[in-house]
DRENDO-1510 file (C-alpha; in Angstrom, 1 decimal, always signed):
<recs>
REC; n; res; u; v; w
REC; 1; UNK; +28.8; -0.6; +11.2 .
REC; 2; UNK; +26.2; -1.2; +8.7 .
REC; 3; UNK; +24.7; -3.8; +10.7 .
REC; 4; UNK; +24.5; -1.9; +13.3 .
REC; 5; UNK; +23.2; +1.3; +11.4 .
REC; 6; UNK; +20.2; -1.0; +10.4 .
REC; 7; UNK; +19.2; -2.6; +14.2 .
REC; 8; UNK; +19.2; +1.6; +15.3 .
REC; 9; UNK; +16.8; +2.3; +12.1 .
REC; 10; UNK; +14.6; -0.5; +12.8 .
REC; 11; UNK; +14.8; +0.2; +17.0 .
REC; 12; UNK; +13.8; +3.8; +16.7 .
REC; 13; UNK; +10.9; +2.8; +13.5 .
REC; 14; UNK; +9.4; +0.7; +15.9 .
REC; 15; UNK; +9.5; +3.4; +19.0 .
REC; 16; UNK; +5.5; +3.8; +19.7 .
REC; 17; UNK; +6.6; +6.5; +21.9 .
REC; 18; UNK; +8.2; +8.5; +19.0 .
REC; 19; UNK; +5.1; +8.3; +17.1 .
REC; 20; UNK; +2.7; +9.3; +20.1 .
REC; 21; UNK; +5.0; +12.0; +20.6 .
REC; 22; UNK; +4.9; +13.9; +17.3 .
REC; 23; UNK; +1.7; +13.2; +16.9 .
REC; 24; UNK; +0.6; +14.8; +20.5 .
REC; 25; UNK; +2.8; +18.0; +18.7 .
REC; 26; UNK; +1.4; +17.8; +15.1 .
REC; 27; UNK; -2.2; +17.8; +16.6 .
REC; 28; UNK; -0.9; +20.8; +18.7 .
REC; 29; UNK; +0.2; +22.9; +15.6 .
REC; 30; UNK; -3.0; +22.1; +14.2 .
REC; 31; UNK; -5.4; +22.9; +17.1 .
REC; 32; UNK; -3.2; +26.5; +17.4 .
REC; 33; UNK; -3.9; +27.2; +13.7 .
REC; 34; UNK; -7.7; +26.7; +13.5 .
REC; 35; UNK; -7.5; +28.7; +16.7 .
REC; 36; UNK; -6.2; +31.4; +14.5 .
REC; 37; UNK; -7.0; +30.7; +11.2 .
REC; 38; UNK; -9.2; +33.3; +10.5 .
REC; 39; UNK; -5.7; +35.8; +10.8 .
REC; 40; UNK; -3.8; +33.9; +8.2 .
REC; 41; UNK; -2.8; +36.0; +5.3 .
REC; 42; UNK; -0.3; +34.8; +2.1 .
REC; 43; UNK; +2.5; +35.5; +4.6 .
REC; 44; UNK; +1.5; +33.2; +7.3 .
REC; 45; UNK; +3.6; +30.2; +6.7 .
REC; 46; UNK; +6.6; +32.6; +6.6 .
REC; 47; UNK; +6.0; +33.8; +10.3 .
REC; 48; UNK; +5.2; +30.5; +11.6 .
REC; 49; UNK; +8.4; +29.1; +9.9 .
REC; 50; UNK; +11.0; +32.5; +11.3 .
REC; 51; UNK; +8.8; +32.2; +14.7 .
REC; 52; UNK; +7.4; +28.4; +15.9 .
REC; 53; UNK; +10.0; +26.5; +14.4 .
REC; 54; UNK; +12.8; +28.5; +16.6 .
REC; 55; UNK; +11.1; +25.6; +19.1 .
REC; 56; UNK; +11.7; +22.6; +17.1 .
REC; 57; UNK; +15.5; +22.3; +18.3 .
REC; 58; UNK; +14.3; +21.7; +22.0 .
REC; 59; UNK; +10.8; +20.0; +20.9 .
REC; 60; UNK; +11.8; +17.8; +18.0 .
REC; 61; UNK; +15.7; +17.5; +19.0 .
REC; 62; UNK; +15.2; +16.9; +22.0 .
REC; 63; UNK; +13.2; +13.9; +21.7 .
REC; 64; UNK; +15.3; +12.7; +19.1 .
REC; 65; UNK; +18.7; +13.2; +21.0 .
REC; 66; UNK; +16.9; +11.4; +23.9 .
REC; 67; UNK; +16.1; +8.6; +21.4 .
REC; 68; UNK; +19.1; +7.9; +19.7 .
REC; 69; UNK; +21.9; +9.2; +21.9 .
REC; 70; UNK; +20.6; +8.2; +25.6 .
REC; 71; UNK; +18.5; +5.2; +25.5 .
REC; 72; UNK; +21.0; +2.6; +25.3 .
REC; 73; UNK; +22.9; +4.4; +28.4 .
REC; 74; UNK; +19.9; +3.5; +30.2 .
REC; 75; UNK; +19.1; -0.3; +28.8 .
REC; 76; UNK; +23.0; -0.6; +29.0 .
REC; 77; UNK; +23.3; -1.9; +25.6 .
REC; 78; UNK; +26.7; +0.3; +24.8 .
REC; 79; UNK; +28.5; -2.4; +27.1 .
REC; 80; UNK; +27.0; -5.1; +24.9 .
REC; 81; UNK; +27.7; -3.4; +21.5 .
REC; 82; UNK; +31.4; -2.9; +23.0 .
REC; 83; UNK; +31.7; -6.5; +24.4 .
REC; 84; UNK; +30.7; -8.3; +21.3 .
REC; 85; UNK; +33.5; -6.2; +19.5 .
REC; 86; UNK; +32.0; -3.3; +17.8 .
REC; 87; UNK; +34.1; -0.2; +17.3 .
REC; 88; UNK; +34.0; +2.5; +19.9 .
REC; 89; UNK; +34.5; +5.3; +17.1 .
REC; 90; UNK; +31.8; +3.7; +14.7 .
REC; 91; UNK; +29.0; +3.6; +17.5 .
REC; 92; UNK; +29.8; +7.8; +17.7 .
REC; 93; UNK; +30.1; +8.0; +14.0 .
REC; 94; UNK; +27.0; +5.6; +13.4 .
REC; 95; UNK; +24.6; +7.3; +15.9 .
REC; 96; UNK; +25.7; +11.1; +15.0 .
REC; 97; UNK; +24.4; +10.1; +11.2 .
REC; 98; UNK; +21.4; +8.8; +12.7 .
REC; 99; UNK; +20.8; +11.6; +14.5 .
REC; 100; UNK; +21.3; +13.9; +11.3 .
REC; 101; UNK; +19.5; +11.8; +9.0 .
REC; 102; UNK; +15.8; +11.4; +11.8 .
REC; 103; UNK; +16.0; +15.3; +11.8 .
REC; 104; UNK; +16.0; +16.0; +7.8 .
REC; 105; UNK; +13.1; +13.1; +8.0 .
REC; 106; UNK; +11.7; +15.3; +10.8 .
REC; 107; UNK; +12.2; +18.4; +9.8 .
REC; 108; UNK; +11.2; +17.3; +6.2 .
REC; 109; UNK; +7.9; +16.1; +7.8 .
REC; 110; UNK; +7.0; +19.9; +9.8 .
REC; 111; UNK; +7.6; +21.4; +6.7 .
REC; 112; UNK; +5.1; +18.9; +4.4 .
REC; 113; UNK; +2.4; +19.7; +7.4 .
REC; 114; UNK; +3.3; +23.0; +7.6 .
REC; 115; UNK; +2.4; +24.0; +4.0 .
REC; 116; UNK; -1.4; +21.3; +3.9 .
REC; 117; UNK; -2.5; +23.0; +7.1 .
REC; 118; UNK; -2.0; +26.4; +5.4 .
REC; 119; UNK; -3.0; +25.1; +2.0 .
REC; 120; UNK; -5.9; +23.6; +3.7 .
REC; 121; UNK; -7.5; +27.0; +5.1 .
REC; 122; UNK; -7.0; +28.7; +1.7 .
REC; 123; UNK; -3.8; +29.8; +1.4 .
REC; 124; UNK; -1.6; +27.5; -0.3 .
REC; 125; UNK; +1.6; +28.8; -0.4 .
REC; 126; UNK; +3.8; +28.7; -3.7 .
REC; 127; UNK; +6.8; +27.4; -4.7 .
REC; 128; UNK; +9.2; +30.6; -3.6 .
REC; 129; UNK; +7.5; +30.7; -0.8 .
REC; 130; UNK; +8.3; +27.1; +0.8 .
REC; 131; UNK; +11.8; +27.8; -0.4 .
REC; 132; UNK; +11.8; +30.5; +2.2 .
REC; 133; UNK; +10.1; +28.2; +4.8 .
REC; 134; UNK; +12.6; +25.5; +3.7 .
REC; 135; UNK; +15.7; +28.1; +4.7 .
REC; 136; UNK; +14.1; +28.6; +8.2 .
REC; 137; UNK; +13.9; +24.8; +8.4 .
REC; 138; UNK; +17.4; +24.4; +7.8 .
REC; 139; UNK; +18.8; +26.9; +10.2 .
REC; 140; UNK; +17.0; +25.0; +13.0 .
REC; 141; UNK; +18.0; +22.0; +11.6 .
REC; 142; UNK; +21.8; +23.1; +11.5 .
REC; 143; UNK; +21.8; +24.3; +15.4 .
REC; 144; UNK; +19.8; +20.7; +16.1 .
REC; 145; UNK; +22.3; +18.6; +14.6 .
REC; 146; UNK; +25.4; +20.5; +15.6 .
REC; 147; UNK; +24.4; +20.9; +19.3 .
REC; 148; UNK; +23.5; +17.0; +19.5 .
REC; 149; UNK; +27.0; +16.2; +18.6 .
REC; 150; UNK; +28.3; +18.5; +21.3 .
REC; 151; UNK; +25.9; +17.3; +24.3 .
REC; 152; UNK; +27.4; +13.5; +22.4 .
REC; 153; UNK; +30.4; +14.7; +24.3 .
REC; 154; UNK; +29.1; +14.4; +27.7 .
REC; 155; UNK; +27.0; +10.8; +26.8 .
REC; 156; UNK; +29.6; +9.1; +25.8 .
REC; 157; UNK; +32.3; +10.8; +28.8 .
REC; 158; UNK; +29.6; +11.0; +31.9 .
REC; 159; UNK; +27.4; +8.0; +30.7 .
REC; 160; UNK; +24.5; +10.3; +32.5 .
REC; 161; UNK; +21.5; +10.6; +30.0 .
REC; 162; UNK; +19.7; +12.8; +32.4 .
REC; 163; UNK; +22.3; +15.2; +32.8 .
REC; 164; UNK; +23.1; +15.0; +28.9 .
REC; 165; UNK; +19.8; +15.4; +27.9 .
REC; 166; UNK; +19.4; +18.8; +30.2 .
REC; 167; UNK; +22.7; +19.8; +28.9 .
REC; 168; UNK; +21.4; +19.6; +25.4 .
REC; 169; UNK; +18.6; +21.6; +26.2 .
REC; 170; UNK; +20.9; +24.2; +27.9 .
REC; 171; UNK; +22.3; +24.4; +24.1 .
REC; 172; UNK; +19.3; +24.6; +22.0 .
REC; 173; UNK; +17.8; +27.2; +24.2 .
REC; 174; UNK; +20.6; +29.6; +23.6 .
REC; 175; UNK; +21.3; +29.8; +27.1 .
REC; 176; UNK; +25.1; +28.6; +26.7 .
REC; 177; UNK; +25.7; +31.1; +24.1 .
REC; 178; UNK; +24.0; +33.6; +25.8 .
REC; 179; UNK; +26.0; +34.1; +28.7 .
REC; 180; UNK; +29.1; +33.5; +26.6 .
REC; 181; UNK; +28.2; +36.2; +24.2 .
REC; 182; UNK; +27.9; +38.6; +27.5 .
REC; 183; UNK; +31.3; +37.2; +28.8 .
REC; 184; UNK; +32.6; +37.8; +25.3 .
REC; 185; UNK; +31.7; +42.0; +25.2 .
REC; 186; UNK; +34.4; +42.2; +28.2 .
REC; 187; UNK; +37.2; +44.6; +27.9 .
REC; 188; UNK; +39.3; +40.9; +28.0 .
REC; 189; UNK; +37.7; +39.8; +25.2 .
REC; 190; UNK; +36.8; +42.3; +23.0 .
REC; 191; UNK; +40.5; +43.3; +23.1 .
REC; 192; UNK; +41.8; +39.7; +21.8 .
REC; 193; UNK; +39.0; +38.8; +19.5 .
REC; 194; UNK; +36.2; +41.4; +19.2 .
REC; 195; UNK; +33.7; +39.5; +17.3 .
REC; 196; UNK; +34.3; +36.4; +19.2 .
REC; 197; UNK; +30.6; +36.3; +19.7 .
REC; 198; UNK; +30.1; +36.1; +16.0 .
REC; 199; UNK; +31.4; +32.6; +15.9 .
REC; 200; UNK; +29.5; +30.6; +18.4 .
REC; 201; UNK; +27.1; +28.0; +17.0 .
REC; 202; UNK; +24.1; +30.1; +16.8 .
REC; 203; UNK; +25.6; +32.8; +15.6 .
REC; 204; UNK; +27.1; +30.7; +12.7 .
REC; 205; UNK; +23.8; +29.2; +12.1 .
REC; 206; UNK; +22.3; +32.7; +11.6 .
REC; 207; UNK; +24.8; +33.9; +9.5 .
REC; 208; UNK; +24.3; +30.8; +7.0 .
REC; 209; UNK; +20.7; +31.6; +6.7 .
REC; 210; UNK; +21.4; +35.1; +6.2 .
REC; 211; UNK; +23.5; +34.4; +3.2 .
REC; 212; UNK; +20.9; +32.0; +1.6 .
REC; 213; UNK; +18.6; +34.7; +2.0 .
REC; 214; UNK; +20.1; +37.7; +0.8 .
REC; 215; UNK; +22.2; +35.8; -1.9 .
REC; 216; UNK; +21.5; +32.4; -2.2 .
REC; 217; UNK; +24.4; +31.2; -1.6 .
REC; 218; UNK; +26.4; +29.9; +2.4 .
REC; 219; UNK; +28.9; +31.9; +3.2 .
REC; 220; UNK; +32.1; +30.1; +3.0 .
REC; 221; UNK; +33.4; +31.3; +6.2 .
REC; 222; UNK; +30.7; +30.1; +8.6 .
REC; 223; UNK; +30.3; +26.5; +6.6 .
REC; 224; UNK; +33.7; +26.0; +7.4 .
REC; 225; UNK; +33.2; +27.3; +11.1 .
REC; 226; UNK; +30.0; +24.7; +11.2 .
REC; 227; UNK; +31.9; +21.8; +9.9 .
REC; 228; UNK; +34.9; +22.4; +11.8 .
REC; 229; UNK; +32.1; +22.5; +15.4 .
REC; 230; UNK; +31.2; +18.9; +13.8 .
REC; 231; UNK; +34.1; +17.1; +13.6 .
REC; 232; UNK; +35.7; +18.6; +16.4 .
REC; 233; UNK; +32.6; +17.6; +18.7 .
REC; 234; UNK; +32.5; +14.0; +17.1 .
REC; 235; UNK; +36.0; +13.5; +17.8 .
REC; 236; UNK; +36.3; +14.3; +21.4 .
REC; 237; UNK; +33.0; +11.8; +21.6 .
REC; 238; UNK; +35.3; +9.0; +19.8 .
REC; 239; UNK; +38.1; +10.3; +22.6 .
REC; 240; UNK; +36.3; +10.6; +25.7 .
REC; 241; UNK; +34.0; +7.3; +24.7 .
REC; 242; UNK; +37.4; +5.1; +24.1 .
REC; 243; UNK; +38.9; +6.6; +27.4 .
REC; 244; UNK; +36.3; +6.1; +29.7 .
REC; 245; UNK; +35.2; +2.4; +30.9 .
REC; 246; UNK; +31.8; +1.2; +30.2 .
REC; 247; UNK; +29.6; +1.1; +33.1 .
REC; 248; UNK; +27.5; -2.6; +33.4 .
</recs>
């Protein structure tokens, strides 16, 4: 697994698309705040954090699901992996934790550019400050991560990366949980379960944040809910992925 942990780090270091990528959407963000620069205030940083990274899930993870879930679907290298003998539930485990671990870099990297473009028109933000921005961060982060290993699902069971890619999408755009939230305020529902709603992904995501902010602390409740979404997700992947036959 290790091995194999490695030859994923070194493929996706040496992607020149990934780099040409974020730096097509870092040159962006900084071309939008000279565009507006002369509007920035101390408080800036804190509404581009609550407001533009909402679009890092779909911009940054979806890129990076792309990257690390889909392209060896379409070079076919799954069937090699699995031919030579690697483990079926350590290719899920190993690419999941490559996933996670490319969006803290990420992330990690929006937030270091977020605070030198601010610091660089005059307003460098303090230390409280970025601890705010970092809590934003990691609510995005938390959705990105969690909703990669549920699109996983349909990778490693369809073996479509088109269709798992638009699915994750679907996800991170709150569409999913939108109509569920709707289908969820029925009489049918509401008389089972009323706050159904409450525990869908985004929802949990949202609730973690709001506990960090109001008492610095994650609620117990919804980190159990998130982890539970985890390694429920990862183990139907390892199920579906050591049901269904490669395709060559």
């Amino acid at each position: 697994m290790l091995s194999y942990f490695r030859g994923e780090v070194y493929r996706l270091l040496h992607k020149r698309s990934m780099y040409l990528y974020f730096g097509i959407l870092a040159v962006g963000y900084c071309l939008l705040s000279f565009a507006r620069s002369d509007t920035f205030t101390a408080g800036s940083i804190l509404s581009d954090a609550e407001n533009l990274y909402s679009y890092l899930p779909a911009l940054a993870g979806g890129f990076l699901f792309a990257a690390v879930f889909t392209d060896d679907l379409q070079s076919k290298n799954l069937a090699t992996l699995v031919g030579f003998g690697m483990n079926k539930a350590m290719i899920v485990v190993s690419k999941f934790i490559l996933m996670l671990l490319l969006s803290v870099i990420v992330y990690a990297g929006v937030m270091l550019l977020t605070w030198a473009i601010h610091a660089a028109f005059g307003w460098p933000p303090s230390a409280d400050t970025m601890g705010l921005v970092g809590l934003f961060a990691l609510r995005n982060l938390l959705t990105t991560v969690a909703f990669a290993a549920v699109a996983g699902i349909l990778v490693y069971g369809l073996q479509r990366s088109t269709f798992a890619i638009v699915c994750y999408l679907i996800l991170v755009l709150g569409i999913v949980d939108g109509l569920l939230v709707q289908a969820f305020m029925l009489d049918f529902f509401t008389a089972i379960a009323p706050d159904l709603g409450n525990h869908l992904l985004e929802r949990i995501a949202n609730r973690i944040l709001g506990g960090l902010l109001e008492s610095g602390t994650v609620p117990l409740l919804a980190a159990i809910e998130y982890v539970i979404y985890l390694i429920v997700s990862i183990a139907l992947s390892v199920l579906v992925f050591t049901r269904r036959e490669l395709e060559f």
